[in-house]
C-alpha positions, 0 to 999 in steps of 0.5 A: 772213576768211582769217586767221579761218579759218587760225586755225580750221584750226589749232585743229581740229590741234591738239585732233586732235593732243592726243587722239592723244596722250591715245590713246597715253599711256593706251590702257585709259582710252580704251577705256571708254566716255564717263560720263554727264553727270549729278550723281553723290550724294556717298555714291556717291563713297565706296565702300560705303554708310553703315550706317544708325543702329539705332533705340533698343531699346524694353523689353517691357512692364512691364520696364526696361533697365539697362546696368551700371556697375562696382561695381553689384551685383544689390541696388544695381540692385534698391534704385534701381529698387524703388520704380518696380516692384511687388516689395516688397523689394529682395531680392525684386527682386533674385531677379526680376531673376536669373530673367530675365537669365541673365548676372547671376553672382555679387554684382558685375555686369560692367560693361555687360551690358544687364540686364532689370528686371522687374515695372516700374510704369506707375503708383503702386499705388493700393490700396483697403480691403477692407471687412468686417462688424466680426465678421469673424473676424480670425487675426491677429499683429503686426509692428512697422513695421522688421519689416513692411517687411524680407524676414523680414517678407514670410516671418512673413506667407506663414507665417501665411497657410499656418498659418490666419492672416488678419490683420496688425497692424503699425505704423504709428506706434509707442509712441515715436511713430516713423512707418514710413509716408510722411507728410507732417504740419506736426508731423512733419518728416523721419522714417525710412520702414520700410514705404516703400510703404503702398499696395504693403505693403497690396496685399502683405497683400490678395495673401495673404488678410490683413486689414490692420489699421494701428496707431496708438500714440496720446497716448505720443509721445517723437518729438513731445514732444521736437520739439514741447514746447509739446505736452506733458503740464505740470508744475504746479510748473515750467510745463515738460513733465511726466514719467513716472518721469522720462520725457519720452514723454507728449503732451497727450491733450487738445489738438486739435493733438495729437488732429488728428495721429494722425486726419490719419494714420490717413485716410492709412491708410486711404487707402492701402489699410489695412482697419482703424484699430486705435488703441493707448494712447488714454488718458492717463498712468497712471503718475508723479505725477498729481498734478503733471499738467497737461492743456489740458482742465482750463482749456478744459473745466473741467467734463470729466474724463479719460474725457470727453477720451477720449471726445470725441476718439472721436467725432470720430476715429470720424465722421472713419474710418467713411466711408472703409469702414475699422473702427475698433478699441480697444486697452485695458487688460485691467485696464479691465474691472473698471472701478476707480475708480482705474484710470478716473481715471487713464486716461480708459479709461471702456469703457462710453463708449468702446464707442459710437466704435469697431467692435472692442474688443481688451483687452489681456488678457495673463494674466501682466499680472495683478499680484496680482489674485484671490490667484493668485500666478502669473498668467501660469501660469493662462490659463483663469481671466484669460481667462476672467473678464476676457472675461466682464466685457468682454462684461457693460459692452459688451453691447448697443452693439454692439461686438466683444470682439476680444481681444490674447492672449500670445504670449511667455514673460514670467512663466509657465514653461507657455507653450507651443502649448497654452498659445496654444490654452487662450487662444484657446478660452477667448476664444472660448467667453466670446464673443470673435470672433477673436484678436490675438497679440503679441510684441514680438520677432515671434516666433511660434514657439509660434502656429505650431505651434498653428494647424493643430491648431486649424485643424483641429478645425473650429468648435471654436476659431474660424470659420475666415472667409477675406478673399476670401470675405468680399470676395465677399460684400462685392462682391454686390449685397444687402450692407450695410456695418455703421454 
C-alpha cells in the first residue's frame, strides 16, 4: 500500500515537472486557451474553401453554343450546323452567326471563342402544301435544282417576289434524271442533293408568297438507264437498250416499275411541302429510229398504242396526287396542239386524253420552237402569231374538261433578235387574251434579266396582263369555312 502510493506521489512530480517546463520552452502557446475536443471537417484544415464547380451554361432558346477550334472559319461552322437551324444556306447562317457574336472577325475564327449560333431547330421542319383553286393566277420562273438550293437562288426568288412574281418551278428531278432532293427509292442508290432540305426549301417559297411547283423530267432518264438497263427503251435488232441519235437517255414509259418511281417522288413532294406536281417529257421518244423502239406495252398490251400508255400512267399518277390537296400540272409540246398524226404517234401526247388526269396544261409554246411552221421563216421574231394560235387551238381540243391552259413563255434569246421586255409583255398579253391564266417563264441559265424589267409595268397596268392573285390571299380564302377545294 505504501509502495502504491509513493509511485502515485512521484508520477503527480513529475507530470508537474514536465508542464513547467512545457511553460518555460513556449510560453505564447501556452497562453491560448485549450481546443475544443470535437472533430474538425478535413476542408477546414486547408485554409480557404474550395471553389465550387460552375454549372454547365445552358443556351437560350433556339440557339446552340460552339467553342471554336483552329482552322474553323464562319461558314465551316455554319455548313456543320445548317441543316439543324432554320437558315437555308450556309451563308445565310454564317450572316446570323456574325450578327449576334461580335467576336467573329475576319474569315478564320480564334480558337476558343464561345460562338452563339442561331435559328437552332427543336424539330425537322414539317411543312404542308398550301392549296389552291387550279386557276390560280401562277407568276412564275424556273430554277433547276443546283440553282434552287444556292444563295443566288434565294436572291432570283426575293427578286421575283418584289418584281410581281408568285410561283416557282425548280427541279426536282431533271432531264438527265438527277434528283436534287432527298429520296430514298430502291432505284435509286446514292445521289447528290442540291436542295438538301425539301420542306425548309418549300417553307422558303411559302415565306415570300410563292406558289411551290415541283418538276419532275419523267420517262428521259440517263441516270436510271445506265443503272438500271433492263429498264430501258429495246433495240428490236439487238435486245440492247435503244438509243436516240445515239443517245442512251430513254427509259421505258410503259413499264410500272419505271412509272411507280416518278409517283413514288412526287407523293414525297408533295409530302414535303410542294403545292403543285408539274410532270415534264410525259411521253415517249419522239426522236431516232422508231421503228427499232421497242417498248414493254406492246407485248403486255398488244392492243394499246402510245397514247394509251400515256394515258393510263395519268390516271393513276392523278388518283395517287389529288389527295394529298396538290395540283397536278402537264408540260406538253407546243406543237401537240395542232394534234398530227405523226406527232401523236410518236409521243403519246394525245391532249385530249391527257386533259381528263391533270389540273393545268402548260404548253410549251416558245415561238422560236416553230420550225417552218405557217410559211414564217423567223418564228422566234413573231410572238403574237405563235402564241396567239397556239393558244387557240389548246383551248378548242381541251374545252369542256375543265382544265387550265397555264402556258411556258420565252424568256431567252435563241433565234430571235427582238427578244426584249416588250418582247415578255406581247407574250403574256397574248396568252392571257386567248384564255391563258398566268404564265411560266423558262431559261435554262435562270437568267431573267428581261422579266424583271417587264413585270412592274405590267404590274401595273392592272387587270390588263394578269389578275394579279397573291399565295396569302388565296390561303385565306382557302382556311374559311365555305371553300371547296377543286376535284
Amino acid at each position: 500500500m505504501f509502495r502504491r502510493q509513493g509511485l502515485n506521489l512521484f508520477l503527480v512530480i513529475a507530470v508537474a515537472a514536465f508542464g513547467f517546463a512545457l511553460i518555460h520552452l513556449n510560453p505564447v502557446d501556452a497562453a491560448v486557451e485549450p481546443q475544443s475536443s470535437k472533430l474538425v471537417p478535413a476542408k477546414a484544415t486547408i485554409g480557404s474553401p474550395a471553389s465550387p464547380i460552375p454549372a454547365p451554361r445552358i443556351p437560350p432558346p433556339g440557339t446552340a453554343f460552339y467553342q471554336t477550334k483552329r482552322g474553323d472559319t464562319a461558314i465551316s461552322v455554319a455548313r456543320h450546323y445548317l441543316s439543324q437551324t432554320s437558315y437555308l444556306t450556309s451563308s445565310e447562317l454564317a450572316e446570323a452567326m456574325r450578327g449576334v457574336n461580335a467576336n467573329m472577325q475576319g474569315t478564320f475564327l480564334k480558337p476558343n471563342q464561345e460562338l452563339v449560333i442561331p435559328g437552332i431547330l427543336d424539330a425537322p421542319i414539317a411543312e404542308k402544301a398550301i392549296p389552291v383553286a387550279k386557276d390560280f393566277e401562277a407568276r412564275s420562273i424556273y430554277l433547276t435544282g443546283l440553282m434552287a438550293g444556292s444563295d443566288r437562288g434565294v436572291n432570283i426568288v426575293k427578286r421575283w417576289r418584289e418584281v410581281g412574281g408568285n410561283a416557282v418551278v425548280f427541279d426536282i428531278k431533271d432531264s438527265d434524271g438527277t434528283v436534287n432532293v432527298a429520296f430514298e427509292h430502291p432505284l435509286i442508290g446514292a445521289h447528290k442533293t442540291y436542295i438538301r432540305d425539301l420542306p425548309k426549301y418549300t417553307r422558303f417559297l411559302h415565306s415570300q408568297g410563292m406558289h411551290a411547283i415541283a418538276r419532275i423530267a419523267m420517262f428521259r432518264d440517263e441516270r436510271l438507264v445506265v443503272s438500271h438497263p433492263e429498264l430501258a427503251v429495246k433495240s428490236k435488232k439487238t435486245g440492247q437498250p435503244w438509243r436516240e441519235n445515239g443517245k442512251l437517255v430513254w427509259t421505258d414509259p410503259s413499264r410500272v416499275e419505271v412509272q411507280e418511281y416518278d409517283i413514288a417522288l412526287a407523293l414525297a413532294a408533295a409530302d414535303a411541302g410542294a403545292d403543285e406536281i408539274q410532270f415534264d417529257y410525259v411521253r415517249f421518244p419522239a426522236e431516232g429510229d422508231q421503228k427499232d423502239a421497242g417498248f414493254n406495252f406492246q407485248t403486255k398490251h398488244p392492243d394499246w398504242r402510245r397514247a394509251d400508255v400515256i394515258a393510263d400512267f395519268l390516271r393513276r399518277a392523278y388518283a395517287s396526287l389529288h389527295p394529298k390537296g396538290v395540283l397536278l400540272s402537264l408540260d406538253v409540246f407546243g406543237v401537240m396542239a395542232w394534234q398530227r398524226a405523226p406527232d401523236l404517234a410518236h409521243t403519246g401526247q394525245d391532249i385530249v386524253r391527257m386533259a381528263k388526269y391533270c389540273d393545268v396544261l402548260s404548253p410549251m409554246i416558245y415561238p422560236s420552237h416553230f420550225f417552218g411552221m405557217d410559211g414564217i421563216a423567223r418564228p422566234g421574231d413573231e410572238p403574237e402569231h405563235f402564241i396567239g394560235e397556239s393558244m387557240d387551238r389548246f383551248e378548242k381540243i381541251t374545252a369542256g374538261s375543265g382544265t387550265v391552259i397555264r402556258p411556258w413563255l420565252q424568256a431567252f434569246a435563241w433565234r430571235t433578235k427582238t427578244y426584249s421586255p416588250k418582247y415578255i409583255e406581247v407574250q403574256v398579253l397574248t396568252a392571257k387574251n386567248k384564255g391563258g391564266i398566268g404564265f411560266l417563264f423558262w431559261n435554262a441559265n435562270n437568267d431573267y434579266t428581261k422579266p424583271y424589267a417587264a413585270m412592274p409595268e405590267m404590274k401595273a397596268a392592272k387587270g390588263q396582263y394578269f389578275r394579279g392573285d397573291e399565295l396569302k390571299a388565296v390561303q385565306a380564302q382557302v382556311n374559311g369555312a365555305n371553300v371547296v377545294l377543286p376535284q
